[in-house]
C-alpha positions in Angstrom: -30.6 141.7 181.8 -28.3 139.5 184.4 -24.6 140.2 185.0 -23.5 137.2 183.2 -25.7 138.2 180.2 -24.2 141.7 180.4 -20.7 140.3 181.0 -21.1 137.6 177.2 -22.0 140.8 175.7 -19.2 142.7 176.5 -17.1 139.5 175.6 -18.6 139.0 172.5 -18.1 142.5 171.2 -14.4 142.3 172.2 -13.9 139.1 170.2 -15.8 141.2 167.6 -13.1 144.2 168.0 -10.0 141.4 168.0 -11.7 140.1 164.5 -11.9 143.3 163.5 -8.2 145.2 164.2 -7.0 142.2 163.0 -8.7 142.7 159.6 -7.6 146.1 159.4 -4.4 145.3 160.1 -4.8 142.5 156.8 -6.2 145.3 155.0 -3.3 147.6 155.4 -0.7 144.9 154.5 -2.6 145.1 151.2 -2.9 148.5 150.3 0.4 150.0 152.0 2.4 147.1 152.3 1.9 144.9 149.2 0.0 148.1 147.0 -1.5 147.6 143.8 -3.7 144.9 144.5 -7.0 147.7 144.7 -8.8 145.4 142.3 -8.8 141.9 144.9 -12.1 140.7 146.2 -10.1 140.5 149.8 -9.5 143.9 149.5 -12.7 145.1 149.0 -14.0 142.5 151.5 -12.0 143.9 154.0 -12.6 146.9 152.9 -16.1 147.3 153.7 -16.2 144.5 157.2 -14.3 145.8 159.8 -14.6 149.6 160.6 -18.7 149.8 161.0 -18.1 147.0 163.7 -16.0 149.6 165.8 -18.8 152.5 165.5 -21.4 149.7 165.9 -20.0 149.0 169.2 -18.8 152.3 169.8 -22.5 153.7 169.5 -23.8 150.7 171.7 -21.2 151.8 174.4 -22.1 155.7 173.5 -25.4 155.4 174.5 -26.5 155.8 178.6 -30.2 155.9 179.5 -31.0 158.5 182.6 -33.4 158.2 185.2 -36.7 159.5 183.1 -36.4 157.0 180.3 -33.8 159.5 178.0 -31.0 159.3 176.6 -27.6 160.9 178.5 -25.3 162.9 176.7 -21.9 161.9 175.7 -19.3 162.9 177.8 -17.2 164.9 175.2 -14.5 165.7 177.5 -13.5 162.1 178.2 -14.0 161.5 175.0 -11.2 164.1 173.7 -8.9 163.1 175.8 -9.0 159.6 174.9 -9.6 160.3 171.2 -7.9 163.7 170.0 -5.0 163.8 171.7 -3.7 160.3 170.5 -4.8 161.5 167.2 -2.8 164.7 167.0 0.2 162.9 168.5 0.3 159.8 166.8 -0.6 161.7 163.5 2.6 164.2 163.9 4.6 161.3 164.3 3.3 159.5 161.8 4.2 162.7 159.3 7.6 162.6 160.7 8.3 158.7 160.1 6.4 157.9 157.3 9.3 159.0 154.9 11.7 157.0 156.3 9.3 154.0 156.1 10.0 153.6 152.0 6.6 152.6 152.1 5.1 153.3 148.3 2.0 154.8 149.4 0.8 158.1 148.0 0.9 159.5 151.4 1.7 163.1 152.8 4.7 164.4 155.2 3.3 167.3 156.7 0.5 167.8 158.7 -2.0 170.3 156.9 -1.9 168.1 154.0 -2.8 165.1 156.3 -5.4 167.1 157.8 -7.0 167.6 154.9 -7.0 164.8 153.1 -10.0 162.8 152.9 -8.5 159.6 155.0 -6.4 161.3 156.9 -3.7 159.2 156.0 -5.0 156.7 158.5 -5.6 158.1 161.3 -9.2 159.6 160.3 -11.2 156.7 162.8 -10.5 158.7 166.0 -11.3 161.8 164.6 -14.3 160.9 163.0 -15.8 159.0 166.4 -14.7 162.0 168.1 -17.3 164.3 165.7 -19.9 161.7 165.8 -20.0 161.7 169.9 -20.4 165.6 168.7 -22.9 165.3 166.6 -24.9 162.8 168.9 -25.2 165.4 171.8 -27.8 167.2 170.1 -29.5 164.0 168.7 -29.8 162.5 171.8 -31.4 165.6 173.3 -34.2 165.1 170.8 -34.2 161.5 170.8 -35.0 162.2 174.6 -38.2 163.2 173.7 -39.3 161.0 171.2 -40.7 158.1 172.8 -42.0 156.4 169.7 -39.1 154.1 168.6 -40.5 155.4 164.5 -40.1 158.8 165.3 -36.5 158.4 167.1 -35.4 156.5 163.2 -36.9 159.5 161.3 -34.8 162.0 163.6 -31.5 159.7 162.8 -32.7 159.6 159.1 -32.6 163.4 159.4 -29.9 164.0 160.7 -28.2 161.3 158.2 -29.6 162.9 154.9 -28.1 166.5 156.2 -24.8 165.2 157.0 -24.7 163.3 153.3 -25.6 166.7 152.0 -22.7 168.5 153.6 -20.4 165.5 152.6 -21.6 165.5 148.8 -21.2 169.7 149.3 -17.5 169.7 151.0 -15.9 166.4 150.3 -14.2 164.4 147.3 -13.1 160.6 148.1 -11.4 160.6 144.8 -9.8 163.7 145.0 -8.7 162.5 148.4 -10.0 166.4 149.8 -11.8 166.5 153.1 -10.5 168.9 155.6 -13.8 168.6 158.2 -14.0 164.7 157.7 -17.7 165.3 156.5 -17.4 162.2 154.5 -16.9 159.8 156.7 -18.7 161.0 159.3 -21.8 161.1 157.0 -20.6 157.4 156.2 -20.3 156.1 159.7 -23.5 158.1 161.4 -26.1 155.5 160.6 -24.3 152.3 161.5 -23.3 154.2 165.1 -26.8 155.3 165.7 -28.0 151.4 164.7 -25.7 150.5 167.9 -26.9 153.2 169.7 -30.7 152.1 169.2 -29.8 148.6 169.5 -28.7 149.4 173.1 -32.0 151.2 173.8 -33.9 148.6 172.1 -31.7 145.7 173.1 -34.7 143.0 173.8 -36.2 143.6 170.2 -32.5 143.8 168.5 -31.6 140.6 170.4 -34.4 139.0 168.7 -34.0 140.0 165.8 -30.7 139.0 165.1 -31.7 135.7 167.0 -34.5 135.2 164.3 -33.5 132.6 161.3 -35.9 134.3 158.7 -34.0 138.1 159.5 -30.4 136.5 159.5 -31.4 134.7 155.9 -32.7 138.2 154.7 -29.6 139.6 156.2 -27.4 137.9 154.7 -29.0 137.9 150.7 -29.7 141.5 151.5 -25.7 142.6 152.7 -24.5 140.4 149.8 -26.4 143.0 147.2 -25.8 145.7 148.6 -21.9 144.8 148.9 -21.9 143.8 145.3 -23.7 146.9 144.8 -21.4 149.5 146.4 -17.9 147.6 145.5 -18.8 147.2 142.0 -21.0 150.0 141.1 -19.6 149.8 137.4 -21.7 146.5 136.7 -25.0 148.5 137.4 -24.9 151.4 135.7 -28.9 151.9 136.1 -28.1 153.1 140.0 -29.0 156.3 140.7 -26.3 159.2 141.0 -25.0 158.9 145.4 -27.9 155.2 145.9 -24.3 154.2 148.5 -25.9 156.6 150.8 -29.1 153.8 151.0 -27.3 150.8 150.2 -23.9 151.5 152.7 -26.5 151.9 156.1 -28.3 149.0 154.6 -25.0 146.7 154.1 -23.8 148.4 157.7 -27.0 146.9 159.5 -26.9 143.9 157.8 -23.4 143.1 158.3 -24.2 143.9 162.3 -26.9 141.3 162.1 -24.5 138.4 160.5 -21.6 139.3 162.5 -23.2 139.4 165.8 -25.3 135.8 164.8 -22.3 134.2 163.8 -20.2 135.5 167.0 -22.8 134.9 170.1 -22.6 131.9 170.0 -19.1 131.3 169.9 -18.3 133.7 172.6 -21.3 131.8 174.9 -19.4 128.4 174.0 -16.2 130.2 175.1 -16.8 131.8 178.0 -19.2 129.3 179.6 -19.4 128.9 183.4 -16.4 126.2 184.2 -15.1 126.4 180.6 -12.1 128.1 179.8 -11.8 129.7 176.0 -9.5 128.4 173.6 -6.4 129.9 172.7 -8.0 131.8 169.6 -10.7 133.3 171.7 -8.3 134.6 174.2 -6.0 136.3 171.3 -9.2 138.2 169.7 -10.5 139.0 172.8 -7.1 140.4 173.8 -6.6 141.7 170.5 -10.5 143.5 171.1 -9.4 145.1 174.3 -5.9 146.6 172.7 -7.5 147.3 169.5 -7.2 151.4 169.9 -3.5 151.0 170.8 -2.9 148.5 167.8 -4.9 151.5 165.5 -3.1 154.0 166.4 0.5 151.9 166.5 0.7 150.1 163.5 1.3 152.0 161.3 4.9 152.2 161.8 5.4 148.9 161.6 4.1 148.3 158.2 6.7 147.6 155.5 7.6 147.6 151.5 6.2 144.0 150.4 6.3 145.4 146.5 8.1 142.1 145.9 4.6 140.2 146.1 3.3 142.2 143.7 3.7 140.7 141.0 3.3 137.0 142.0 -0.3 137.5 143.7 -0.9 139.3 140.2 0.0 136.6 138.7 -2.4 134.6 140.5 -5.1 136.4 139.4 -5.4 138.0 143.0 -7.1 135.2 144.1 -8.7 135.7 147.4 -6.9 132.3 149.1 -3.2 133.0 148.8 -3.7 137.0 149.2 -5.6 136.0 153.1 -2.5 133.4 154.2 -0.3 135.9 153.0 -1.7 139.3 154.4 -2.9 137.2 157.3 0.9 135.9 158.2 2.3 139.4 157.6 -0.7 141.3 160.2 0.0 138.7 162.6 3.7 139.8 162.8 2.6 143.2 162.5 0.5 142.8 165.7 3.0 140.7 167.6 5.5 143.7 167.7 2.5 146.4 168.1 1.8 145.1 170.8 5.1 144.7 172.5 5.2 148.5 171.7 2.2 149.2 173.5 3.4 147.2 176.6 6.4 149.6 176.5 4.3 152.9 176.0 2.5 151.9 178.3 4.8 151.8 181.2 4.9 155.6 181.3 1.2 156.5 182.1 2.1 160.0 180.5 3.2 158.3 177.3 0.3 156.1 177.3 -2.0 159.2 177.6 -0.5 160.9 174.6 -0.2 158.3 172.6 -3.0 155.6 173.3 -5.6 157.7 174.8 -5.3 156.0 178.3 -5.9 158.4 180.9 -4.1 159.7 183.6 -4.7 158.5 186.9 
């Protein structure tokens, strides 16, 4: 692959990232901010797009070859620097302020009840990356072996069907109980090791998401299997845990459809002699910020109970919930990040609080 093919790629999943904070940014105005609004189709939308984007990318960026054709092992140090010690800090902070935030959410103020909870009151994505890069050291020691591309999926298959043991064995989404993060790490293995494979694999992934006939099947295939995990109650005849096969199928597919429908705006973009458009430089900005915006923005979400009732009125229609929850993130974001520029002119606070290290 050429620079400048290297170089769209990394623009293109940054744009991706900018789409994506920005999304969970409109997903928390939702469920923290507005609250009660559980049953929208936005909701669940959002719901299900944005995070296996970040592990998508984050297993494509994981994954290193070495000089005999394996695969290097993450380098967990670096990784807990930039990942656990924001979390810890950010999270004790978070305990600290959230009361004084009058948000409405059924959230915790002190710390082992945040650890333990199944979501971590928010702040579960670094956590969980951090034990996937764990759990990919060993993988990627027998992946080193495996030549066969078959035999590398049956060792991720595995590896997926004990971790969704452990997760059906040790956590409870509805109880909100999860105190080693099992569950989402089981969630979010398959759609990591998809980037990671894609990266190994990239000429045949390229093509396939390049290929009309896959993106059609993509795209009727994600749209069951979303209907099938967001509204389980309207097929009853599923078997008892079928969202551990239908959530990696919707994950890949939704890589596929995203990535088809991004490429080529990010090539249109960044063409040679062409400078992008305002709204490609605010995702891609947005993409390259999008840990600090994570970990910041929390505290800057606020009581919008007062919409409540008028977007139930509406029937929670998906138009007036995105221009609302869309206007509300943007502000959100705008002051985030002028927080970010200010943490970051300490490079000790920006290490304990954004993950940036120390130089």
């Amino acid at each position: 692959m050429t620079m400048t093919a290297l170089k769209k790629r990394i623009e293109y999943f940054d744009l991706l990232k900018g789409i994506a904070i920005f999304l969970v940014v409109m997903g928390h105005v939702l469920t923290m901010c507005i609250r009660g609004v559980d049953a929208a189709f936005l909701f669940k939308f959002i719901g299900q797009v944005h995070m296996p984007v970040f592990f998508f990318i984050s297993g494509y960026m994981t994954y290193k070859g070495t000089q005999d054709d394996g695969f290097a092992h993450p380098k967990l140090g670096k990784r807990f620097l930039q990942l656990i010690i924001p979390f810890v800090v950010m999270s004790a902070l978070w305990v600290w302020y959230f009361p004084h935030s009058h948000l409405e959410s059924p959230l915790h103020d002190n710390l082992p009840d945040l650890y333990n909870s199944y979501w971590k009151d928010g702040y579960w994505f670094t956590l969980c990356l951090m034990q996937l890069c764990i759990v990919y050291w060993p993988v990627s020691v027998l992946l080193s072996r495996l030549k066969a591309v078959w035999a590398q999926v049956l060792v991720c298959i595995v590896v997926y069907a004990g971790l969704a043991v452990l997760s059906v064995l040790f956590a409870d989404e509805e109880a909100n109980i999860d105190p080693a993060g099992v569950g989402l790490l089981a969630r979010f293995f398959p759609v990591f090791m998809m980037g990671v494979l894609a990266h190994r694999h990239k000429d045949a992934f390229n093509r396939l998401w390049h290929n009309g006939w896959c993106l059609t099947a993509a795209v009727a295939v994600g749209a069951a299997s979303f209907y099938a995990v967001v509204y389980p109650w309207d097929l009853p005849w599923l078997p008892v845990h079928s969202e551990f096969v239908l959530i990696p199928v919707m994950h890949a597919c939704l890589m596929v459809v995203a990535l088809a429908m991004v490429e080529p705006w990010s090539n249109r973009e960044y063409a040679e002699g062409h400078r992008p458009g305002v709204v490609a430089r605010a995702f891609n900005y947005l993409g390259h910020e999008s840990l600090g915006i994570y970990l910041c923005h929390y505290f800057f979400l606020f009581p919008l109970t007062v919409l409540r009732q008028p977007v139930t009125d509406m029937g929670l229609a998906t138009l007036p919930l995105t221009v609302i929850s869309s206007a509300v993130a943007s502000c959100i974001i705008a002051v985030t990040l002028l927080a970010i520029r200010l943490i970051k002119c300490s490079p000790h606070l920006a290490f304990l609080m954004l993950g940036k290290p120390l130089k």
